[in-house]
C-alpha positions as a Python dict, from the first residue, in 0.01 Angstrom:
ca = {
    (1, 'X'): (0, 0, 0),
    (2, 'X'): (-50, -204, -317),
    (3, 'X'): (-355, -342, -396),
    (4, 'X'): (-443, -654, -569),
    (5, 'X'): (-575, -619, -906),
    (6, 'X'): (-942, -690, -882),
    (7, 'X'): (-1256, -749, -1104),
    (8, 'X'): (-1624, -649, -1070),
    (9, 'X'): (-1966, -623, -1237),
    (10, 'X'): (-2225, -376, -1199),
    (11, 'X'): (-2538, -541, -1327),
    (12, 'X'): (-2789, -324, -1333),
    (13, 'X'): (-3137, -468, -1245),
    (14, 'X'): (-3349, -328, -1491),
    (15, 'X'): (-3534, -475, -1823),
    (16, 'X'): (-3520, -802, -1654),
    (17, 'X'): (-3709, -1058, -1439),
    (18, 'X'): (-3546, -1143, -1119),
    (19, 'X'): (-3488, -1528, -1191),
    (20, 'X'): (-3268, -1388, -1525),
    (21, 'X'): (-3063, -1149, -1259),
    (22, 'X'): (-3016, -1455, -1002),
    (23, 'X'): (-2868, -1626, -1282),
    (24, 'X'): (-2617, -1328, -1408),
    (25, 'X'): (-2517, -1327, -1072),
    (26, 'X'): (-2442, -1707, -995),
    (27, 'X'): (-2229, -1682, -1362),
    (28, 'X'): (-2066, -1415, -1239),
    (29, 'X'): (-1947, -1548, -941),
    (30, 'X'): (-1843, -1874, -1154),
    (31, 'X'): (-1692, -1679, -1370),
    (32, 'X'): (-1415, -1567, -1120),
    (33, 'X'): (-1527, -1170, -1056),
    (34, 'X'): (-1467, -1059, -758),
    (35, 'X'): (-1726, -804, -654),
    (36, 'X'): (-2055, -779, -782),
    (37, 'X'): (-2288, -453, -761),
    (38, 'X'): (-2645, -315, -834),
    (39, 'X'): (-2760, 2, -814),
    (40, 'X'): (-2988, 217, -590),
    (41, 'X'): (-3228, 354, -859),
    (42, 'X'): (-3644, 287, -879),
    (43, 'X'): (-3659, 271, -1233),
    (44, 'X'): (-3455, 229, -1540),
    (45, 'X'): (-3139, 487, -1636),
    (46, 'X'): (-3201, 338, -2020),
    (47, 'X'): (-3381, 190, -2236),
    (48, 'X'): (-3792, 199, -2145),
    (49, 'X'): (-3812, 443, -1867),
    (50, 'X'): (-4056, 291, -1701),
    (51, 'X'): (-3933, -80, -1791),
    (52, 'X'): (-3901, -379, -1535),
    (53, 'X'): (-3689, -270, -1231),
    (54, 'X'): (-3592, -394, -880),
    (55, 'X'): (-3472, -251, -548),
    (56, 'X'): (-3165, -240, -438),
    (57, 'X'): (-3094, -361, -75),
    (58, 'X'): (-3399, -591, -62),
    (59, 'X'): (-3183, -760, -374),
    (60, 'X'): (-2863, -717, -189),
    (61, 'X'): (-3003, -959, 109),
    (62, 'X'): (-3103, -1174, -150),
    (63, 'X'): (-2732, -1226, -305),
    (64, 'X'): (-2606, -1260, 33),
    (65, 'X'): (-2768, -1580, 69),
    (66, 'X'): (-2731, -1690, -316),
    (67, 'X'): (-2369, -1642, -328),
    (68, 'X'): (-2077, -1806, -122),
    (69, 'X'): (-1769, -1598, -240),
    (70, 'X'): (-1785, -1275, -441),
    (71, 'X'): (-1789, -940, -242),
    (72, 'X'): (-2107, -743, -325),
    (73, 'X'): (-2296, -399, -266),
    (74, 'X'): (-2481, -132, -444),
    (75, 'X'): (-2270, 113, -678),
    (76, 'X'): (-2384, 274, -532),
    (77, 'X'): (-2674, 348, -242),
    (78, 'X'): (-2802, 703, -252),
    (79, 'X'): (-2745, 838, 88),
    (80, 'X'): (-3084, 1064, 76),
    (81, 'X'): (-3268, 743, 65),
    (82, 'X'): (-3293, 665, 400),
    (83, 'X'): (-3196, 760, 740),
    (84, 'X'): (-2805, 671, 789),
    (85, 'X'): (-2827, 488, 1118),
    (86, 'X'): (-3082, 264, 951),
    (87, 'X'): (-2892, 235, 636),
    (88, 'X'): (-2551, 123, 911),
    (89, 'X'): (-2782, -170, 1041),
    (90, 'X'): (-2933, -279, 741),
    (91, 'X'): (-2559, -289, 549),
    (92, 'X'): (-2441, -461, 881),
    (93, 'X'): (-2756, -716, 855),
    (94, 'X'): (-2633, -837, 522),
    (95, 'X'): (-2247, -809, 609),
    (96, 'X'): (-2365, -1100, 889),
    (97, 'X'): (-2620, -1291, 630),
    (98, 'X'): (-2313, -1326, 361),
    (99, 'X'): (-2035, -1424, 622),
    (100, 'X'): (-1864, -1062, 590),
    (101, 'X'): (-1867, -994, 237),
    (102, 'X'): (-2065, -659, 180),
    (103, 'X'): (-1905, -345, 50),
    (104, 'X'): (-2116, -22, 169),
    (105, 'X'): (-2117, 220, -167),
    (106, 'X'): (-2267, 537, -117),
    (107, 'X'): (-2317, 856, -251),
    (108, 'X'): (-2498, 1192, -278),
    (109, 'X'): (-2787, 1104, -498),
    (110, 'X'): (-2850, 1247, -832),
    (111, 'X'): (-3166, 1100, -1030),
    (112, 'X'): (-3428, 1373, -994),
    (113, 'X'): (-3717, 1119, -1131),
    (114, 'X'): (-3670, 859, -806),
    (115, 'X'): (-3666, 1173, -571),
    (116, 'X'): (-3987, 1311, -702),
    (117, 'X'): (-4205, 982, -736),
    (118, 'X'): (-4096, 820, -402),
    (119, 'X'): (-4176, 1122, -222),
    (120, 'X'): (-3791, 1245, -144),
    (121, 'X'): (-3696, 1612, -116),
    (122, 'X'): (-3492, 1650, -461),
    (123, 'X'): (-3301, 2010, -301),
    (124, 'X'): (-3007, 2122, -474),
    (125, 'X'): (-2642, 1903, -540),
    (126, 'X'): (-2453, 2098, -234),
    (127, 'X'): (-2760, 2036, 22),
    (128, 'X'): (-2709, 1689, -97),
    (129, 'X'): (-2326, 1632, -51),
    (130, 'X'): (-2369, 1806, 259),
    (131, 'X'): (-2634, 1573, 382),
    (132, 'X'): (-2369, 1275, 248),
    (133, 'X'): (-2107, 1462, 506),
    (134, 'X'): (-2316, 1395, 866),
    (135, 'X'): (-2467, 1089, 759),
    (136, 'X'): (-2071, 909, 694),
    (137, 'X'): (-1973, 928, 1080),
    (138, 'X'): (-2307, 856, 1152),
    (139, 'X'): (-2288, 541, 987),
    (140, 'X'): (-1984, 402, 1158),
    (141, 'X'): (-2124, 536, 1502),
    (142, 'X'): (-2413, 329, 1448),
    (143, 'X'): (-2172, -4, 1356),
    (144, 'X'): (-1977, 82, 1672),
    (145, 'X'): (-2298, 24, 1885),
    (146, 'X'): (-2482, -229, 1739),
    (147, 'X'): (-2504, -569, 1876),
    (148, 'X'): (-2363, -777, 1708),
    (149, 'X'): (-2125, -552, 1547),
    (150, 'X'): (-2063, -611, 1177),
    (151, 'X'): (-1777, -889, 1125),
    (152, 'X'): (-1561, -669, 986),
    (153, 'X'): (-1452, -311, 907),
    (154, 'X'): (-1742, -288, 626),
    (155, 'X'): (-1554, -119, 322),
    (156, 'X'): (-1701, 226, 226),
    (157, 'X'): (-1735, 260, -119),
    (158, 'X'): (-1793, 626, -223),
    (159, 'X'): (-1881, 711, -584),
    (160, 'X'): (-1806, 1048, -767),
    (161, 'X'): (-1555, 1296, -890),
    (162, 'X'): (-1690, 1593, -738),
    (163, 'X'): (-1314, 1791, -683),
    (164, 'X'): (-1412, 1991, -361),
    (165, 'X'): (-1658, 1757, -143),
    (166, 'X'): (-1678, 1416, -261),
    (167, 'X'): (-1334, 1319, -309),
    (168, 'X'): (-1283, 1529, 78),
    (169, 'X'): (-1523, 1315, 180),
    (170, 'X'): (-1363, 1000, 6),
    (171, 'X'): (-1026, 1073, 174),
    (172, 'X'): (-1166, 1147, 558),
    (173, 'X'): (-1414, 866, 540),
    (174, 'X'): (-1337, 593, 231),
    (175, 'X'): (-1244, 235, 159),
    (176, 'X'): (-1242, 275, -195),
    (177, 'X'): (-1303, 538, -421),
    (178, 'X'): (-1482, 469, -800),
    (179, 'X'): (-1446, 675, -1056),
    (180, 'X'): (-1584, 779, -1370),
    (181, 'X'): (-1402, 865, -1728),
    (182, 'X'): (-1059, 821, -1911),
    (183, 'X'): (-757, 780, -1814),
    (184, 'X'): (-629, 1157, -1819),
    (185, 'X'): (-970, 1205, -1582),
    (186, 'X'): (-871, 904, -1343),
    (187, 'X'): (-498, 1066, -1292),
    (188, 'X'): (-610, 1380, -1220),
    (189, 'X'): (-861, 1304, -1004),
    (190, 'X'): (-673, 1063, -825),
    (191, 'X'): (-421, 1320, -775),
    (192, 'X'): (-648, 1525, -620),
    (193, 'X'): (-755, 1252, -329),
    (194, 'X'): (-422, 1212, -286),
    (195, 'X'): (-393, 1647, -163),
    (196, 'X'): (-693, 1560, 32),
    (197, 'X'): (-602, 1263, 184),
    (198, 'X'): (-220, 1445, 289),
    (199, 'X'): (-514, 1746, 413),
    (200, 'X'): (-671, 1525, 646),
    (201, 'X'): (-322, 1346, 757),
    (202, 'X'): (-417, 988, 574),
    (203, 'X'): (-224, 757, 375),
    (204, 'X'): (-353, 756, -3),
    (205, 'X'): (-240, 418, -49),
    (206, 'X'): (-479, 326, 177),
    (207, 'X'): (-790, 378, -69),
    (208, 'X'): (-835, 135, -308),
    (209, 'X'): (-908, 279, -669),
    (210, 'X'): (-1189, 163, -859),
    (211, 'X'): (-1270, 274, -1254),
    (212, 'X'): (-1587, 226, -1453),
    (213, 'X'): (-1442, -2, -1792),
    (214, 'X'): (-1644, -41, -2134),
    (215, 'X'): (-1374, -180, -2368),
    (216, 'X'): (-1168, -446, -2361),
    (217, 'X'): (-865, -475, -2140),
    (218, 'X'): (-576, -459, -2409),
    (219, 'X'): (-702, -92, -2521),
    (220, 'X'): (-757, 30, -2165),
    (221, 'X'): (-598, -157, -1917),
    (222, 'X'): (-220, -49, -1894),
    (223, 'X'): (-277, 297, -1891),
    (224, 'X'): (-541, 247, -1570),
    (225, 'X'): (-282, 23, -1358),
    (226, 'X'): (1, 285, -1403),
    (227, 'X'): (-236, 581, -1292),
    (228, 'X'): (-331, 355, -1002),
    (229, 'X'): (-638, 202, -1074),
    (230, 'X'): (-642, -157, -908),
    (231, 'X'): (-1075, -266, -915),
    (232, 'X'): (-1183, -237, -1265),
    (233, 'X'): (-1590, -296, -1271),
    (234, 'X'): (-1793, -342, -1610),
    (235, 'X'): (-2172, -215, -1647),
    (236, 'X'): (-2414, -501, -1782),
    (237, 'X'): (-2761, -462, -1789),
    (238, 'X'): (-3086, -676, -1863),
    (239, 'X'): (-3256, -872, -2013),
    (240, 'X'): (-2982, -1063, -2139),
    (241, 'X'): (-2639, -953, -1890),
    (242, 'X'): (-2380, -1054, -2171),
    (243, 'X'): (-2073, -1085, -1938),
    (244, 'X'): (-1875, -1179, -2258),
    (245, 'X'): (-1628, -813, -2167),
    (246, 'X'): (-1658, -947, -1800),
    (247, 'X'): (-1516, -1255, -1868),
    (248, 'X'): (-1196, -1090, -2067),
    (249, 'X'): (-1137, -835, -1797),
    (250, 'X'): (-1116, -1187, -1576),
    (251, 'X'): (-889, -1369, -1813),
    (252, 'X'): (-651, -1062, -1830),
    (253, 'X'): (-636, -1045, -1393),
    (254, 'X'): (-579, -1442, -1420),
    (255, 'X'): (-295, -1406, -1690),
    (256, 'X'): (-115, -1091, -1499),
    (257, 'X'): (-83, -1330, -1189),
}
């Protein structure tokens, strides 16, 4: 399966004030992206550590109603957050409020600092992943009985290189998988889903592959497509969300077309 070269923004909601990230998100969307994410943190990953910050899915309800086009979701929502058959009706809530245009990242969890001051049980990585493995066909159960059920097969984003369970758990149970790193770490990875995915009796084609970018397309770009890489998704965060490397990432898709 060959997928369509895509485009998408992570902007992370810290440092800012919400009307500045309702604005980043409306120029992203004019600006031609084609998914736009958060992330599922309680307080900044740089800069002040105890800066201005938002949450996630209360935002993500938020840009279903601002937004008419762009596909959006967290990159990604941290599974030990809350129980999975709530987190399948809340995702399926906003897949109905935007017209069918949520994608459902997950993953493990990892930042110790929003387990401990929210009152989570931090545990260890493996109790973690493991917790990530019940609570994925848990989540589609819970789609499969709701009424309504979501307009569409929500996409499953899962996030993480992990070589033994995540990308496992990418191949039995993912939509798209993003990575993290170089080139030379995208291929191998990759390679790796694809063992899993002939493991579990799946077509690899069938997961999109989606790569972290922080330079501009003409150093980068090539090299990514021919390993596979198809969704290419820049970081920006606040006050100011420059999308100026958005924007060329854009203007490369529109010229390859």
């Amino acid at each position: 399966m060959t997928h369509p070269i895509r485009i998408g923004v992570q902007l992370q909601p810290q440092h800012a004030d919400y009307a500045q990230i309702r604005a980043a998100v409306a120029e992203a969307e004019a600006a031609g992206v084609d998914i736009v994410f958060n992330w599922d943190h309680f307080f900044p990953l740089s800069g002040d550590p105890d800066g201005k910050h938002f949450e996630c899915w209360t935002m993500l309800g938020a840009w279903a109603e601002s937004t008419t086009r762009v596909e959006f979701g967290a990159l990604v929502s941290c599974n030990s957050y809350r129980n999975p058959d709530l987190l399948a009706d809340m995702a399926r809530t906003v897949d109905h409020i935007s017209g069918g245009r949520l994608v459902l990242g997950i993953g493990a969890g990892w930042f110790q600092r929003d387990y401990d001051e929210y009152g989570y049980e931090f545990g260890t990585a493996g109790r973690r992943l493991a917790d990530l493995a019940q609570a994925l066909p848990r989540i589609r159960a819970r789609w499969a009985r709701l009424n309504p059920a979501p307009t569409r097969d929500i996409p499953v984003l899962i996030g993480g290189g992990g070589e033994r369970k995540t990308l496992r758990y990418t191949a039995e149970h993912a939509t798209i998988w993003h990575s993290f790193g170089n080139v030379e770490v995208f291929r191998r990875k990759s390679e790796i889903l694809d063992r899993h995915c002939a493991d579990v009796g799946r077509d690899p084609g069938e997961i999109e592959r989606s790569v972290g970018v922080s330079r501009p397309p003409q150093e980068v770009a090539d090299d990514l497509v021919a390993a596979g890489a198809s969704l290419f998704t820049i970081g920006v965060s606040g006050p100011d969300y420059d999308l100026g490397l958005v924007k060329e990432w854009v203007a490369w898709r529109d010229a390859r077309s």
